[in-house]
C-alpha positions in Angstrom: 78.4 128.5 79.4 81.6 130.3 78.9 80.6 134.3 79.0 83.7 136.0 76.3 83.8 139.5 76.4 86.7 141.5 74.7 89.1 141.6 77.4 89.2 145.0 79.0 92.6 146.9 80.0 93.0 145.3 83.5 92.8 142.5 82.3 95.2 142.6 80.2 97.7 143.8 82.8 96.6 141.1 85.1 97.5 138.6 82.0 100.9 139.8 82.5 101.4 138.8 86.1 101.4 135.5 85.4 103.2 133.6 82.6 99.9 131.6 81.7 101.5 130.8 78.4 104.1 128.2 79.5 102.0 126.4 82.0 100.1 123.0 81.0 96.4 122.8 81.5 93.9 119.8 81.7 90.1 120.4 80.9 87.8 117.6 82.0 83.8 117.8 80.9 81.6 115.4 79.5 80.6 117.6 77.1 82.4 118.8 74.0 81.1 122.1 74.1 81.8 123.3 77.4 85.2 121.5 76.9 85.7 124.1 73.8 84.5 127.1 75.3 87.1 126.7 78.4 90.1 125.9 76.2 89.4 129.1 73.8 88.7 131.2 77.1 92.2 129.4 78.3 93.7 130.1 74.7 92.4 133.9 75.3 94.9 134.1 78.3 97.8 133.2 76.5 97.2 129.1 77.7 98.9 127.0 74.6 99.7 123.6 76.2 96.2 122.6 76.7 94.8 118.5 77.0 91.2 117.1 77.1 89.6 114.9 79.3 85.9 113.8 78.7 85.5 111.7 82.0 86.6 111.1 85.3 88.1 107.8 84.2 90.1 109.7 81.4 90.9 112.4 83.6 92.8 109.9 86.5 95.0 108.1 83.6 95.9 111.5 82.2 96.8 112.9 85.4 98.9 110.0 86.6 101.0 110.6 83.1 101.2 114.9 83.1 102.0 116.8 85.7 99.5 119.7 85.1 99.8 122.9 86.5 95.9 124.0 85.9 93.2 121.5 86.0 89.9 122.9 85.4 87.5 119.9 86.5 83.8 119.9 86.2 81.8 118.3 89.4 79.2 116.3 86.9 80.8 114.0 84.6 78.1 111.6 83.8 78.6 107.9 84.6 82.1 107.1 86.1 83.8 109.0 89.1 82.3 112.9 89.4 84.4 115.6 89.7 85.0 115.2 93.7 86.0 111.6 93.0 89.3 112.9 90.6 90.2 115.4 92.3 90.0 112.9 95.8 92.0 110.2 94.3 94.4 112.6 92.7 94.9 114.3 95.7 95.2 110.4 97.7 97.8 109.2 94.7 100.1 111.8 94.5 99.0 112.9 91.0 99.1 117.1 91.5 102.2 119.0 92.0 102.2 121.5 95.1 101.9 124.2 93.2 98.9 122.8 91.1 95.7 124.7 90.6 92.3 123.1 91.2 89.4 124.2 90.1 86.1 122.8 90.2 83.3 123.8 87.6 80.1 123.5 87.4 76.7 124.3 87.2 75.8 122.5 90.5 74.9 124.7 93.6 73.4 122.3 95.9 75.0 122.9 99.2 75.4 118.7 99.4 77.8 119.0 96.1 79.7 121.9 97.2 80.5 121.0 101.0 81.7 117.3 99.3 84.1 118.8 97.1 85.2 121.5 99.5 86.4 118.5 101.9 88.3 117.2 99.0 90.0 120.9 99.2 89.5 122.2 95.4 91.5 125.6 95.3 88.2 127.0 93.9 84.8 126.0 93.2 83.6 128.4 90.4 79.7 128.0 89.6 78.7 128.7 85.6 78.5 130.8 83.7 82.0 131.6 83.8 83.3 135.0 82.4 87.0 135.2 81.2 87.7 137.7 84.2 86.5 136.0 86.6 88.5 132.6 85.4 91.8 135.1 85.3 91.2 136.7 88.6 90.9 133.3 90.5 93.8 131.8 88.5 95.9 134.7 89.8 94.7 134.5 93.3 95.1 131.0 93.8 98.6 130.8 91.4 100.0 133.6 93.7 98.8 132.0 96.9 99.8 128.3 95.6 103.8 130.0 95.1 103.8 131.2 99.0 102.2 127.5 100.1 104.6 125.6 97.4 107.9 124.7 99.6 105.5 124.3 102.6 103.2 121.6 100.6 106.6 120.0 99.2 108.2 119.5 102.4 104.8 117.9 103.7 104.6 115.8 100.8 108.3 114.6 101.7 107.0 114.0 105.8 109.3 116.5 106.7 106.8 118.6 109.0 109.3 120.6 110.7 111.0 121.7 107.9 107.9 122.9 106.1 106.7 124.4 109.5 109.8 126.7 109.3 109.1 127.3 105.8 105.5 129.0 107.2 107.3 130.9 109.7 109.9 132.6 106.8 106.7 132.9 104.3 104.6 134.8 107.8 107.2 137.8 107.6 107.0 138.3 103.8 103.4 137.1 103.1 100.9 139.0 105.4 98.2 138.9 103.8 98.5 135.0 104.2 99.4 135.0 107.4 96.2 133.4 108.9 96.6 130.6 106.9 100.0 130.0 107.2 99.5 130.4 110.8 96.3 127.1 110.2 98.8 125.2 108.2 101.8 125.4 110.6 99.4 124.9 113.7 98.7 121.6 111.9 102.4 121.0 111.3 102.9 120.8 115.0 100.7 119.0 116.0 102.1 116.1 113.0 105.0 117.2 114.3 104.6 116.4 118.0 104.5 119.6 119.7 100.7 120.3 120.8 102.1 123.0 122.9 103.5 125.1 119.8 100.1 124.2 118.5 98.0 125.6 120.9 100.2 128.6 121.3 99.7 129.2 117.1 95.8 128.5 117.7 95.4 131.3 120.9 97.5 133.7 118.8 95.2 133.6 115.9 92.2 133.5 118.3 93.3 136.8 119.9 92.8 138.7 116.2 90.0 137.1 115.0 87.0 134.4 116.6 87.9 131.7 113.9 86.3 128.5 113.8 89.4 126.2 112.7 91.5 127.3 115.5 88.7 126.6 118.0 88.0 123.3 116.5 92.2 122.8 116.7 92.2 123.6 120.2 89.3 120.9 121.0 91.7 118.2 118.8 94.8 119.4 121.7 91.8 118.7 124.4 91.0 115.3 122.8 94.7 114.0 121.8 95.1 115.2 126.2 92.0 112.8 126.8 90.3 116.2 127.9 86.8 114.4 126.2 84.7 116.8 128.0 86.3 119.9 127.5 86.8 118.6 123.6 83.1 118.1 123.3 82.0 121.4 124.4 84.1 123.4 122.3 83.4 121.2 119.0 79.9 121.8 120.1 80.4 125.3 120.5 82.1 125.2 116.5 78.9 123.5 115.3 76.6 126.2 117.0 78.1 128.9 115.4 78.4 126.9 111.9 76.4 124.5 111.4 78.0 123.6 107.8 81.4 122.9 109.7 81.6 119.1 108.8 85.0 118.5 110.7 83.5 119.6 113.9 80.8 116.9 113.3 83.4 114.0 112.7 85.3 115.4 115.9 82.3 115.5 117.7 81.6 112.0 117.2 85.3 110.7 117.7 85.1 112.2 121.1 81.8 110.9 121.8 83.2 107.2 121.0 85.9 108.4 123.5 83.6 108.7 125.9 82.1 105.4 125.3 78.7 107.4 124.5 78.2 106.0 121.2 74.4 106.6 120.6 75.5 110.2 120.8 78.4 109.9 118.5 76.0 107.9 116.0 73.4 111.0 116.2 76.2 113.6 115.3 77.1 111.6 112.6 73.9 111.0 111.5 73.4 115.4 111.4 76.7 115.3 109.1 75.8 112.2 106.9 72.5 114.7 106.2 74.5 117.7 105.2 77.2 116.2 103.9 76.3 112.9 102.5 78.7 111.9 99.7 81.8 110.7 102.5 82.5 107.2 101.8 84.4 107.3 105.6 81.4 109.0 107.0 79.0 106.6 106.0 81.2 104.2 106.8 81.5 105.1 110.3 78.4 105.9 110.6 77.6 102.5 109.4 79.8 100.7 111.9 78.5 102.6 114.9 74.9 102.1 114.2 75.8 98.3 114.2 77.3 98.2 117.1 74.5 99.8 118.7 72.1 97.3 117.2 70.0 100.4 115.1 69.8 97.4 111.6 67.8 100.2 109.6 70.8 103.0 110.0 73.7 100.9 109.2 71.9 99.2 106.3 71.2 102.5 105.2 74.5 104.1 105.7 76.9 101.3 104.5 74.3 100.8 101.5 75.2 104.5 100.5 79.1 104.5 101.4 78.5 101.4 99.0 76.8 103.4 96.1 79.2 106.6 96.3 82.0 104.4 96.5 81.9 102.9 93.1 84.4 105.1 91.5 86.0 106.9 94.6 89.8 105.7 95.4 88.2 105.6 99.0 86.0 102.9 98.5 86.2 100.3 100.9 85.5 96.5 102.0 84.8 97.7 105.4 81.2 98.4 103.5 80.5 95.5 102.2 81.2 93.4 105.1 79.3 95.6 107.0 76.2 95.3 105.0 76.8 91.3 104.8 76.6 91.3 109.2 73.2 93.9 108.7 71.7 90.7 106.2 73.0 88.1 108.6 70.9 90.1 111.3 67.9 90.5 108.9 68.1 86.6 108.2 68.7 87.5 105.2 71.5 85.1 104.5 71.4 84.6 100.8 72.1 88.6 100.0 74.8 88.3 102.8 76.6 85.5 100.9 76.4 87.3 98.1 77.7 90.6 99.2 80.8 88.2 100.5 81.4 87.3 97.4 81.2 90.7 95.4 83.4 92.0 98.3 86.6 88.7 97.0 85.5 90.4 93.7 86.1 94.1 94.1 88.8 93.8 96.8 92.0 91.5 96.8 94.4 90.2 99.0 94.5 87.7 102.1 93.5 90.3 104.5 90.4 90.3 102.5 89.8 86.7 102.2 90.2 86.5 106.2 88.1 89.2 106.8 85.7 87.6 104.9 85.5 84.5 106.1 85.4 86.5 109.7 82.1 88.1 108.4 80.8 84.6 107.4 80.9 82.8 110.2 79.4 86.1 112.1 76.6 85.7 109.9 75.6 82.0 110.2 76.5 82.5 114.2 74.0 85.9 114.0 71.2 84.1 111.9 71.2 81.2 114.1 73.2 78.2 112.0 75.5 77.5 114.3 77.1 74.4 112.1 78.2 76.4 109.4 79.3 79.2 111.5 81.8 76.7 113.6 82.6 75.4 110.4 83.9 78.8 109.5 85.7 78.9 112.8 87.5 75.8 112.2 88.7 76.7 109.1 89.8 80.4 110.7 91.8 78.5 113.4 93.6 75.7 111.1 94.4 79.5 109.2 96.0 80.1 112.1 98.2 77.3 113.4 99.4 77.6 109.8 100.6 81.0 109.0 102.4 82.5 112.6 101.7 86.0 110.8 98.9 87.9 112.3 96.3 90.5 110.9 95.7 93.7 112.3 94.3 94.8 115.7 90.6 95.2 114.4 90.6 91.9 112.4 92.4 90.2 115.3 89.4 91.5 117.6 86.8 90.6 115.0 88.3 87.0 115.1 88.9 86.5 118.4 85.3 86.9 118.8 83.9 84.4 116.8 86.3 81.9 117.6 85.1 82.6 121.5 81.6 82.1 120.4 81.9 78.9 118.2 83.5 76.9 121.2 87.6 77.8 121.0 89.5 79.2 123.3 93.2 78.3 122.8 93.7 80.4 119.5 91.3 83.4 120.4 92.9 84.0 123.7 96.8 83.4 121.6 95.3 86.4 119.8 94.2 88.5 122.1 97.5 87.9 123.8 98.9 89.3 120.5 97.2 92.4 120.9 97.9 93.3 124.1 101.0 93.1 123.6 101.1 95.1 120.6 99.2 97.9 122.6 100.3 97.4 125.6 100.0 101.2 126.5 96.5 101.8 124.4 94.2 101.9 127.6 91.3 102.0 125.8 92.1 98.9 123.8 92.8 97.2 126.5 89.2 97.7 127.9 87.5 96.4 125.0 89.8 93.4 125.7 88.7 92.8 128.7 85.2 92.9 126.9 85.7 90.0 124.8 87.4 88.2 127.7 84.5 89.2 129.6 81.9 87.6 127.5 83.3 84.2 126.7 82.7 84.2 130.6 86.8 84.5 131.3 86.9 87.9 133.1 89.4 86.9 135.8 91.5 85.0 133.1 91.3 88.2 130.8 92.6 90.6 133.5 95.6 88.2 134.8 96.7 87.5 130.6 96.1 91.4 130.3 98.8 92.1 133.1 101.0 88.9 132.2 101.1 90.2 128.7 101.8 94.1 129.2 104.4 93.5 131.2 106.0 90.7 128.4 106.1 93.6 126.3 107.5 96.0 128.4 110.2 93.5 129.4 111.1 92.8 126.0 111.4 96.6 125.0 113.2 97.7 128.5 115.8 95.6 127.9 117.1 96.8 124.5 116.5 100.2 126.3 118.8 99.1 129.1 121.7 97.7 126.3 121.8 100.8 124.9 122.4 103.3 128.4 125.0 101.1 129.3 126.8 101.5 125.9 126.1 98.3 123.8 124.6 100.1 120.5 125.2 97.0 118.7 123.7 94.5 120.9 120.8 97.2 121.7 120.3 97.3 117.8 120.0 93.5 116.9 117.7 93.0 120.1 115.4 95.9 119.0 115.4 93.8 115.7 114.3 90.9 117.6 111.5 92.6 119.4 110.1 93.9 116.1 110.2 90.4 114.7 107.9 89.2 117.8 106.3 92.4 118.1 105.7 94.1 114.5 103.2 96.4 115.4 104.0 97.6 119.0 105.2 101.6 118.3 106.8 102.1 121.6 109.1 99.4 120.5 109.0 100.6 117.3 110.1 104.0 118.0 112.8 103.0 120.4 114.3 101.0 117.8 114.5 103.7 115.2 116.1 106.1 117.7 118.8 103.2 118.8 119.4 102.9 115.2 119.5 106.7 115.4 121.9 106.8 118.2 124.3 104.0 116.8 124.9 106.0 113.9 125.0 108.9 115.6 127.8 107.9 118.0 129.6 105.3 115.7 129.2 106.7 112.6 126.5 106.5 109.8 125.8 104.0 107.9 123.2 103.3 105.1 122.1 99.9 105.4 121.2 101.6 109.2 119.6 104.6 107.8 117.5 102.6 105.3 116.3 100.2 108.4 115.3 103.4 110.6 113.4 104.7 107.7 111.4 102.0 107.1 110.7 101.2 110.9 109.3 105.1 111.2 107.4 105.0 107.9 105.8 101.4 109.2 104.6 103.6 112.1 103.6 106.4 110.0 101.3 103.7 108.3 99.9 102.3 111.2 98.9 105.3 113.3 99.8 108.7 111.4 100.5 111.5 112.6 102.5 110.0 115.9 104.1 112.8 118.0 108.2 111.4 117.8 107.8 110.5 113.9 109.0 114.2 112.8 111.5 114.5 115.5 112.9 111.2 114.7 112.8 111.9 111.1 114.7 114.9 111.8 117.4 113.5 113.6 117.8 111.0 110.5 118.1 113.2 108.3 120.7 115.8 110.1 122.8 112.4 110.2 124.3 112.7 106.7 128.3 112.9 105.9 129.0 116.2 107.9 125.8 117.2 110.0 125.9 117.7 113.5 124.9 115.1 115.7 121.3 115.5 117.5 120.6 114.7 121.0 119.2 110.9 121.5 115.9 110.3 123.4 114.9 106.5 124.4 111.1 106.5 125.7 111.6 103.6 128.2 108.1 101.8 129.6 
């Protein structure tokens, strides 16, 4: 409960350094009284625009209306999403300004809670009873920090990372006393940005004043991104043995294992973090998905059968789950529950890429539970799907496909596909190996490794020559064959990327134009989509947006293959 005391003569003065009075507040707790005793304790600080929220539920549709700047959010909110599941799916929609203030409440001290709302990044997590100081004092720690990090989070919000990594540099000078942090967020800027180097330089720097763990864990990410796997490994190791409640270390861990193509041990170190931290619906997840493809039944039925139960109410709640569970049952020969978990997953997820992956998982099953009829029934269906509809799904579900159309008896439209994804990743090494593994056991190894070649250099071809149109001065003809190559290719990024900096370069040299401007933005934000955080979106970003009425021109630079 709510402790009020009188409030003493400091905190008065602390009252003042914040105008609490004009800012709007959202309370959310099932229960009325605690919901009364924070919005008088709130009213005692001067608060006057204060709403209600008496469930997660509530809380979601309120937030997607307001735009509150205090949200005081307890972590138990009886049946519906908890307290990390609002504040994950406001954070995932957009719902909270820059400068809004999180707080999570409650009387729950379990480390499991507590680490599964920290990774949803609450600005604090305040454990009842709750004095009226000790509410003020973190709302005017975290308001005042919030105003230093506000222009930084806006220009992230906008994808503009170099933009808001200058804004940490500026905010460094005048802000000491946040200067490790701001020195964490623009280290992470660079890297989004494309400049590991700055990275690591910003990581050593802050390792020189003080051993921290998030810098060391940033440097293993450089040493991973460099396909340094061993050096990665022992210094997220190294994290973990200093800390072992240092959950991104664990995920890291595990991502370089899979790397290293040592998945038992990435499934163990996911296993250690799905025990301290076991309310991730991605952890489980992958957790889930690596235990299957090792063949351990009992984990992944265990894991995806939890991402499943805390991913009722989280906006992170996925299919991937519940086709995962549906393979486990085919394996179990446990068809009938398989079926069944198909047909829950139509339920709670639409869309065709759905219904495909689906009907994927189906005929996996009945191949996996030995009824071979129905599961080249399924295939047949899959591959009339695909002589009819030229578009293709994505890389996984194109794998996933080409699989069980191998292992029903076709080969024209599972090798067309493969074919489609080389080409599409025709630079992605490690993709192509796993390839070459489906090739390889539909007993066409040779085959596999001549249509592997054939294919990478079809895409490099295709991309080389709107490269070479555009050094020898023909922008326009460069520009419409880009826009042929992305028609063919829609999910290739070096082709991609090239054809948002020709766009870039046309308008740079020839003037700007908007129905030019719109098409480079939504090439770059298509790659932004398929694999965040690539290291020319931000440049190329940049140079788009210096190229308004006026700016100076920026400096082209076309990634040939």
């Amino acid at each position: 409960m709510i402790v009020d005391p009188k409030p003493t003569a400091n905190l008065a003065t602390s009252i003042q350094l914040v105008d609490w009075a004009s800012k709007n507040y959202l309370v959310v707790d099932d229960f009325i009284g605690i919901r009364q005793l924070l919005r008088e304790s709130l009213r005692n600080l001067g608060a006057k625009n204060i709403d209600q929220a008496s469930s997660g539920g509530e809380a979601i549709a309120m937030l997607a209306r307001i735009r509150y700047d205090v949200v005081l959010c307890d972590y138990n909110l009886g049946e519906g999403k908890n307290g990390q599941q609002v504040l994950e799916e406001a954070r995932v929609r957009n719902l909270l300004l820059p400068s809004s203030v999180w707080l999570m409440v409650s009387a729950e001290k379990s480390i499991e809670s507590v680490m599964g709302a920290a990774e949803h990044q609450p600005d604090a997590y305040l454990i009842k009873p709750i004095t009226e100081g000790v509410l003020l004092t973190r709302l005017n720690r975290v308001w005042q920090k919030k105003q230093v990090f506000k222009q930084i989070d806006q220009a992230f919000a906008e994808k503009d990372y170099l933009r808001a990594a200058k804004v940490c540099d500026s905010q460094i000078v005048s802000n000491k006393v946040h200067e490790m942090e701001l020195l964490r967020m623009k280290a992470r800027l660079m890297l989004k940005s494309g400049e590991p180097e700055k990275a690591r330089e910003t990581y050593e720097r802050v390792l020189q004043e003080r051993d921290y763990q998030w810098a060391k864990s940033g440097l293993a990410r450089i040493r991973m991104a460099n396909g340094e796997y061993e050096q990665a490994r022992q210094m997220f190791q190294g994290v973990i043995s200093e800390n072992r409640y240092y959950i991104d270390a664990y995920d890291q861990l595990a991502l370089t294992y899979q790397s290293m193509g040592q998945m038992e041990e990435a499934c163990a170190v996911l296993e250690r973090a799905a025990k301290l931290s076991p309310n991730s619906v991605m952890r489980q997840r992958s957790l889930g998905q690596v235990a299957l493809k090792l063949g351990n039944v009992a984990m992944a039925e265990k894991a995806f059968r939890k991402c499943i139960s805390i991913g009722e109410y989280s906006v992170m709640k996925t299919v991937d789950a519940y086709l995962g569970l549906a393979r486990v049952c085919g394996l179990k020969l446990e068809t009938k529950e398989a079926m069944q978990l198909l047909v829950l997953a139509q339920r709670e997820f639409t869309g065709e890429q759905v219904q495909l992956r689906c009907k994927i998982t189906e005929g996996m099953v009945h191949h996996e539970s030995g009824d071979f009829q129905r599961a080249r029934k399924a295939g047949d269906e899959l591959d009339e799907l695909l002589l009819a509809n030229p578009e293709r799904p994505d890389t996984p579900t194109c794998l996933e496909l080409a699989t069980l159309l191998f292992s029903v008896g076709h080969r024209d439209s599972p090798v067309e596909l493969l074919c489609y994804v080389i080409k599409n990743n025709h630079d992605n090494l490690q993709l192509l190996d796993d390839v070459q593994k489906i090739f390889d056991r539909a007993h066409m190894s040779d085959e596999g490794l001549a249509l592997i070649r054939s294919s990478k250099k079809e895409a490099s071809d295709l991309m080389n020559q709107g490269v070479s149109l555009w050094k020898t001065g023909k922008l326009p003809e460069a520009v419409a064959w880009m826009r042929s190559a992305r028609l063919s290719l829609p999910n290739n990024l070096r082709i991609l990327f090239n054809s948002a900096q020709i766009l870039i370069s046309h308008m740079q040299q020839l003037g700007f134009d908007a129905e030019l401007a719109a098409e480079a933005t939504e090439v770059l934000l298509h790659v932004d989509k398929i694999l965040p955080a690539q290291q020319r979106f931000a440049q190329l970003m940049e140079q788009l947006a210096a190229l308004a009425p006026g700016a100076a021109d920026g400096a082209a630079g076309i990634d040939p293959a």
